[in-house]
ZADO-1210 file (C-alpha; in nm, 4 decimals, padded with zeros to 6 digits):
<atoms>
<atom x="-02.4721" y="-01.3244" z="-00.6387" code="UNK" pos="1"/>
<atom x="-02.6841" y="-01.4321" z="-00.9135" code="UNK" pos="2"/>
<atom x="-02.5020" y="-01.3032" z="-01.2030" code="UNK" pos="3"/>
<atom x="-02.1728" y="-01.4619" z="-01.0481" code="UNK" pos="4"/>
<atom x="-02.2949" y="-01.8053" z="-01.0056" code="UNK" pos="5"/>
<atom x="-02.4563" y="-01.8656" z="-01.3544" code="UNK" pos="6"/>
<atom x="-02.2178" y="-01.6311" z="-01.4892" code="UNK" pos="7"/>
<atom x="-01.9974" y="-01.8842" z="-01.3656" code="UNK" pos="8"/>
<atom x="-02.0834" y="-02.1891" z="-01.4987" code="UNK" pos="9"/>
<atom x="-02.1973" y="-02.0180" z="-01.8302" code="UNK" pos="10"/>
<atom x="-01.7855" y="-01.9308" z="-01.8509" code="UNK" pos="11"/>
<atom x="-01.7078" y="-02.2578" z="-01.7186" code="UNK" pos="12"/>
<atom x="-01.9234" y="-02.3876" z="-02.0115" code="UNK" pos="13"/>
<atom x="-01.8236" y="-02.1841" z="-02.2622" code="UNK" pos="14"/>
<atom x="-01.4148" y="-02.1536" z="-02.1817" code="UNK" pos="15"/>
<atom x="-01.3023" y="-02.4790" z="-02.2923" code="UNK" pos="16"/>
<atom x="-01.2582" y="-02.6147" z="-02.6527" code="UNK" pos="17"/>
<atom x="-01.5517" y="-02.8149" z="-02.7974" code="UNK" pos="18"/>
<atom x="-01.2567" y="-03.1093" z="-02.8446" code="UNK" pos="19"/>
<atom x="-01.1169" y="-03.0972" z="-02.5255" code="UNK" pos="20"/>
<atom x="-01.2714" y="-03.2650" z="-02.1657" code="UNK" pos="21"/>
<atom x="-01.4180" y="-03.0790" z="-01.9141" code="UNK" pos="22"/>
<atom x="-01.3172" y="-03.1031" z="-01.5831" code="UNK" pos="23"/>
<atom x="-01.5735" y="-02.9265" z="-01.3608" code="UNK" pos="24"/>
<atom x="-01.4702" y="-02.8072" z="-01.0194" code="UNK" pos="25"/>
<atom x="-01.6639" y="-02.6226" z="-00.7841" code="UNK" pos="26"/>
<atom x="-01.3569" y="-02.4329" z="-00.6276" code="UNK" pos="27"/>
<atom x="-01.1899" y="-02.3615" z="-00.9590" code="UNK" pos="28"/>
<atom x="-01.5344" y="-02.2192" z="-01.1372" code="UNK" pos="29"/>
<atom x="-01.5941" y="-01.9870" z="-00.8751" code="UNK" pos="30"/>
<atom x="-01.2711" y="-01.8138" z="-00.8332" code="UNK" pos="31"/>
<atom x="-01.2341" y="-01.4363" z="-00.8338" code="UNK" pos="32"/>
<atom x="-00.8502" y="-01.5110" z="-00.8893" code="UNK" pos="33"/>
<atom x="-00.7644" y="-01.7347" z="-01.1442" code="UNK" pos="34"/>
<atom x="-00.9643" y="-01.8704" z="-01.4962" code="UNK" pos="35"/>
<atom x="-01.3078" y="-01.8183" z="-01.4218" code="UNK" pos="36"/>
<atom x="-01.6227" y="-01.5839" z="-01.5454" code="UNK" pos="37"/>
<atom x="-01.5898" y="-01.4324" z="-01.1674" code="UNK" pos="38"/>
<atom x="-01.2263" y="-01.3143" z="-01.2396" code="UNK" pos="39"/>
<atom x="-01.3793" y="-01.1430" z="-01.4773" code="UNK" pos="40"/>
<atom x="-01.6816" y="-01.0065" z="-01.3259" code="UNK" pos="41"/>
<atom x="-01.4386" y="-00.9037" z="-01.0543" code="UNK" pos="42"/>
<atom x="-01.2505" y="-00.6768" z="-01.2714" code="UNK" pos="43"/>
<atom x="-01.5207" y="-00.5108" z="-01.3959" code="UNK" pos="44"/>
<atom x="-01.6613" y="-00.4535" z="-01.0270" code="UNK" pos="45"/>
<atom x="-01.3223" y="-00.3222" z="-00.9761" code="UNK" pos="46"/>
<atom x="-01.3780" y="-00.0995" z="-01.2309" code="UNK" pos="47"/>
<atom x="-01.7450" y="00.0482" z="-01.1369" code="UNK" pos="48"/>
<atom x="-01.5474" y="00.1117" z="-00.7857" code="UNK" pos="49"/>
<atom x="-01.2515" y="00.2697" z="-00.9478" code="UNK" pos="50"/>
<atom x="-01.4821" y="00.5006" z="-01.1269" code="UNK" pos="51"/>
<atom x="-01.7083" y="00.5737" z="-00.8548" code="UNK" pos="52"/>
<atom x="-01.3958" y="00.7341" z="-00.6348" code="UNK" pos="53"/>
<atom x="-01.3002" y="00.9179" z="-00.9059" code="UNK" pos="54"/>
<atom x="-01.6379" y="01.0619" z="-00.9266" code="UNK" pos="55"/>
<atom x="-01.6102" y="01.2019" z="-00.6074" code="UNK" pos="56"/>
<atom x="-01.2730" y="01.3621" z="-00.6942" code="UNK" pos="57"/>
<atom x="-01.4873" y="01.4972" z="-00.9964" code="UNK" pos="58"/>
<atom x="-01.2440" y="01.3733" z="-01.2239" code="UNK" pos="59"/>
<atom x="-01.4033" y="01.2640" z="-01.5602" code="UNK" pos="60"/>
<atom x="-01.2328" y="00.9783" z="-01.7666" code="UNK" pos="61"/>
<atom x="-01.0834" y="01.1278" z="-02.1240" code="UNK" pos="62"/>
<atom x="-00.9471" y="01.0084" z="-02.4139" code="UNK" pos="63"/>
<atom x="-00.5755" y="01.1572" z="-02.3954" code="UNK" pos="64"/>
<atom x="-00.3075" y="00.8458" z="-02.5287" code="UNK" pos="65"/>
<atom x="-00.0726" y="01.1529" z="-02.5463" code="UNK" pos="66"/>
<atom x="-00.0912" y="01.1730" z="-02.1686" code="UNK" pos="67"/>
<atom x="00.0239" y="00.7510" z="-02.1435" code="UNK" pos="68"/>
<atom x="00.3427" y="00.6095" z="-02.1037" code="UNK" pos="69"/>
<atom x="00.3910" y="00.3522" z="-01.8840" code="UNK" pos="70"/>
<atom x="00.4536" y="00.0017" z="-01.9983" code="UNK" pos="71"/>
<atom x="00.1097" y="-00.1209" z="-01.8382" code="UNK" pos="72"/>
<atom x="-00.1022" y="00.1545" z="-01.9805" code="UNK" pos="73"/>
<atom x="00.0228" y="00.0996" z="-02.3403" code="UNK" pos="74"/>
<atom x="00.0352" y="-00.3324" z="-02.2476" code="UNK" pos="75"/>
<atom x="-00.3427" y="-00.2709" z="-02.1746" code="UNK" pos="76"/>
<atom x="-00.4285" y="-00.0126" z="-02.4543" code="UNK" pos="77"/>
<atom x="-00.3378" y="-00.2630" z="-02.7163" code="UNK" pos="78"/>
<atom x="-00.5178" y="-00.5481" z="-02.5513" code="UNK" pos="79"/>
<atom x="-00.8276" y="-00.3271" z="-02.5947" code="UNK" pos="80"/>
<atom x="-00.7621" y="-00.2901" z="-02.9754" code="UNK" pos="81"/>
<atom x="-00.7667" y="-00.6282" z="-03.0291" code="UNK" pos="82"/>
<atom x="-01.0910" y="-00.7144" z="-02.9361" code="UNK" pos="83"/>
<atom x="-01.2372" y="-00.7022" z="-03.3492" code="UNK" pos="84"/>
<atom x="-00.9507" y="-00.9891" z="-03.4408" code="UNK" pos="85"/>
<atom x="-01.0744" y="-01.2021" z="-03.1641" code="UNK" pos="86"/>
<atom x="-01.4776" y="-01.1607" z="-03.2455" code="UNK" pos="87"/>
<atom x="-01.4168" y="-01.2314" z="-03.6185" code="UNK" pos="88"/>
<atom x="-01.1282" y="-01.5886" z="-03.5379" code="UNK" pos="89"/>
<atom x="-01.4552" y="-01.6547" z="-03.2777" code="UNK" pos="90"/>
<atom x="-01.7500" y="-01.6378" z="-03.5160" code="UNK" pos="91"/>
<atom x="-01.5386" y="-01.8439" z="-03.7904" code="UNK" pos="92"/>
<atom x="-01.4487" y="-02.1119" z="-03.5763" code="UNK" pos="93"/>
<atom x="-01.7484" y="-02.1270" z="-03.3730" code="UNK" pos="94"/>
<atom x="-01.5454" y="-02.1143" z="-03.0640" code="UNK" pos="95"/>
<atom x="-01.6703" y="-01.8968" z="-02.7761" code="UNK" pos="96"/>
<atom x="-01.3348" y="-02.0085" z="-02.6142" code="UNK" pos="97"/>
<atom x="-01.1545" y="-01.7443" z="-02.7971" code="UNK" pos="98"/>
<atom x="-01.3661" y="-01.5103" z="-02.6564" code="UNK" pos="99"/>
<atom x="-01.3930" y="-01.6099" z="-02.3015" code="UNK" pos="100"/>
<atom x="-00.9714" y="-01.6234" z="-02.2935" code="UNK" pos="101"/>
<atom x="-00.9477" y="-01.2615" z="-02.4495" code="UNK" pos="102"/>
<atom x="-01.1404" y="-01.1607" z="-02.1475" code="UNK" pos="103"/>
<atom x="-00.9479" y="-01.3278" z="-01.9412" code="UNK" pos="104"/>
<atom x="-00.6027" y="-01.1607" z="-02.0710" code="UNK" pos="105"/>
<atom x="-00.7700" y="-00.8663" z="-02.0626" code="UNK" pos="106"/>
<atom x="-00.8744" y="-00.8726" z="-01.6905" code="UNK" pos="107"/>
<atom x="-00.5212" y="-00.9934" z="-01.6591" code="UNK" pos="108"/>
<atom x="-00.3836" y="-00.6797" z="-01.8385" code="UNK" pos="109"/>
<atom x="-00.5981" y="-00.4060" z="-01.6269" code="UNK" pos="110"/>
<atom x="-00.4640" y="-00.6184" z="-01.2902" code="UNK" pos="111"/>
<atom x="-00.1125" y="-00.5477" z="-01.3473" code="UNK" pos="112"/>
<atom x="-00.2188" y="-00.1953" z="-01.4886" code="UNK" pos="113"/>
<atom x="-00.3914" y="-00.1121" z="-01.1616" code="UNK" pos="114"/>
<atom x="-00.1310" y="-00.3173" z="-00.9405" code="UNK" pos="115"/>
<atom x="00.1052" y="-00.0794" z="-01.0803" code="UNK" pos="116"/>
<atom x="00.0423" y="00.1602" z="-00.8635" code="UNK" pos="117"/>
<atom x="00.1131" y="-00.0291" z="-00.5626" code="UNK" pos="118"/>
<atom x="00.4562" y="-00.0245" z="-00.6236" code="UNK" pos="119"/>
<atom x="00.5284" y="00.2694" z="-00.7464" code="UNK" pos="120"/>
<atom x="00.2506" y="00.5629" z="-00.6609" code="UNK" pos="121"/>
<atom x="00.3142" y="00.7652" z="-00.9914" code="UNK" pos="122"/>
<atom x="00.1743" y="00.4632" z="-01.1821" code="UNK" pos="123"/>
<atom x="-00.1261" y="00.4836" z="-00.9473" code="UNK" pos="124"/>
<atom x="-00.4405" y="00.5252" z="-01.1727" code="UNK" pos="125"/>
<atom x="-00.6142" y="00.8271" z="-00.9280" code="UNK" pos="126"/>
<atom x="-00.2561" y="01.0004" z="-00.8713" code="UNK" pos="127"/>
<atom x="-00.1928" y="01.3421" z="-00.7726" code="UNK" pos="128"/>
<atom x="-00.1748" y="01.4787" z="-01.1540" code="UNK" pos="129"/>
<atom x="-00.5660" y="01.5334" z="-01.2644" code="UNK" pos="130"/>
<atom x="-00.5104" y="01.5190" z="-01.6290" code="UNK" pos="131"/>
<atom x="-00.2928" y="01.2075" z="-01.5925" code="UNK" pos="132"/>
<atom x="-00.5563" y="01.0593" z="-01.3774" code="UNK" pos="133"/>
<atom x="-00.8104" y="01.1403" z="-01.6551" code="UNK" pos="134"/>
<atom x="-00.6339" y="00.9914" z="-01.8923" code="UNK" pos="135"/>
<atom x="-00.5825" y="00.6575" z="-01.7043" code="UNK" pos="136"/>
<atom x="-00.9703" y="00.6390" z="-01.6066" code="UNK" pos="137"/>
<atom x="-01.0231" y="00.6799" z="-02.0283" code="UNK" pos="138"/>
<atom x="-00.8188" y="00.3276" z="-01.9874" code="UNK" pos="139"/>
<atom x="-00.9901" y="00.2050" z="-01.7395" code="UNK" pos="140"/>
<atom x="-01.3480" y="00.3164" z="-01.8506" code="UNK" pos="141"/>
<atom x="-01.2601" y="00.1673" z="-02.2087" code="UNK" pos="142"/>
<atom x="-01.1542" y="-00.1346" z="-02.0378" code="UNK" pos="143"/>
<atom x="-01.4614" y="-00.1405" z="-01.8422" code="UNK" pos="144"/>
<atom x="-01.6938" y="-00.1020" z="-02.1230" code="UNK" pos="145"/>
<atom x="-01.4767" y="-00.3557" z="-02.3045" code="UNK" pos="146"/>
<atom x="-01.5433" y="-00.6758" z="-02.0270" code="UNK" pos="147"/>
<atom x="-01.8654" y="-00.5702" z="-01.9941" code="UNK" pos="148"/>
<atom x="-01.9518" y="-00.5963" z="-02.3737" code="UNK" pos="149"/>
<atom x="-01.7778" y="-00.9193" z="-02.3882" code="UNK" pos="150"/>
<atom x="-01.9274" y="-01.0767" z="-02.1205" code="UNK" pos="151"/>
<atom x="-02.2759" y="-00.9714" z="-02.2574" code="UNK" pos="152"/>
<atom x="-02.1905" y="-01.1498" z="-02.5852" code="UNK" pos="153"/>
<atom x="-02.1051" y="-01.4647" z="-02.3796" code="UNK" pos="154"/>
<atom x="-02.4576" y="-01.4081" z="-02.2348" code="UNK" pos="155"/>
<atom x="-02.3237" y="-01.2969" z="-01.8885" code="UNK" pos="156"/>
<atom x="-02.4137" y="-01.0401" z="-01.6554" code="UNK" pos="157"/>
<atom x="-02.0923" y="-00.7576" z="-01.5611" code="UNK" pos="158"/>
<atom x="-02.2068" y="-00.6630" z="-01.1943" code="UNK" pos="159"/>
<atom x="-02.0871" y="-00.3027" z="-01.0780" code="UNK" pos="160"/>
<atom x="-02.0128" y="-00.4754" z="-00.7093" code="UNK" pos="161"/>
<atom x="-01.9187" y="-00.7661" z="-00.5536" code="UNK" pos="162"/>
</atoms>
């Protein structure tokens, strides 16, 4: 609870352009589901839980792109790539903002990824096929690693539950 309330206001903070007005609501800044450091924080929960049940399949995330072809997998796999463009526009600019939204389009990104599966159940990320269920989790776990290194840059903590 900790981490999500100042890593809520530290996103709140840090989210919005140094030229533009701030308009601080309570509601808004503490959302799992919409613009907020908790959206975010969510995601990576999500993750950590994500991981955990594959642990006791004993299925181990690995790096197999070959294995990859939906639309969400490869939607997310670029997102992840794009993370060195975003540090360096960030650091120029001085504008954490840049950061805080590539986090949030990248939480977006594993969503419909993971809500995938919902709708179809071979898009489902712990499916039936082990080495296609390994290869998703090397998604996930790179995605994972991904929000949790960003938020740390942003100063924020990336709980594994909430």
């Amino acid at each position: 609870a900790r981490d999500v309330g100042i890593g809520a206001i530290v996103f709140a903070n840090l989210s919005s352009q140094r030229d533009k007005d701030v308009d601080f609501e309570w509601e808004d800044i503490l959302s799992v589901s919409g613009d907020s450091g908790p959206y975010i924080q969510y995601a990576h929960a999500r993750i950590s839980s994500i991981l955990r049940k594959a642990a006791e399949r004993k299925l181990t995330p690995t790096v197999a792109p070959d294995k990859l072809g939906a639309e969400a997998e490869w939607q997310l796999a670029k997102k992840l790539t794009e993370i060195g463009d975003v540090l360096v526009r960030s650091a120029a600019h001085n504008e954490p903002h840049i950061v805080c939204r590539y986090l949030l389009d990248l939480a977006a990104d594993f969503s419909r990824f993971y809500t995938a599966g919902n709708q179809d159940s071979s898009l489902r990320v712990l499916c039936e096929d082990d080495e296609l269920a390994c290869a998703r989790l090397g998604l996930v776990q790179a995605t994972q690693r991904m929000l949790a290194r960003g938020l740390a840059i942003l100063g924020i903590g990336a709980p594994d539950a909430m």
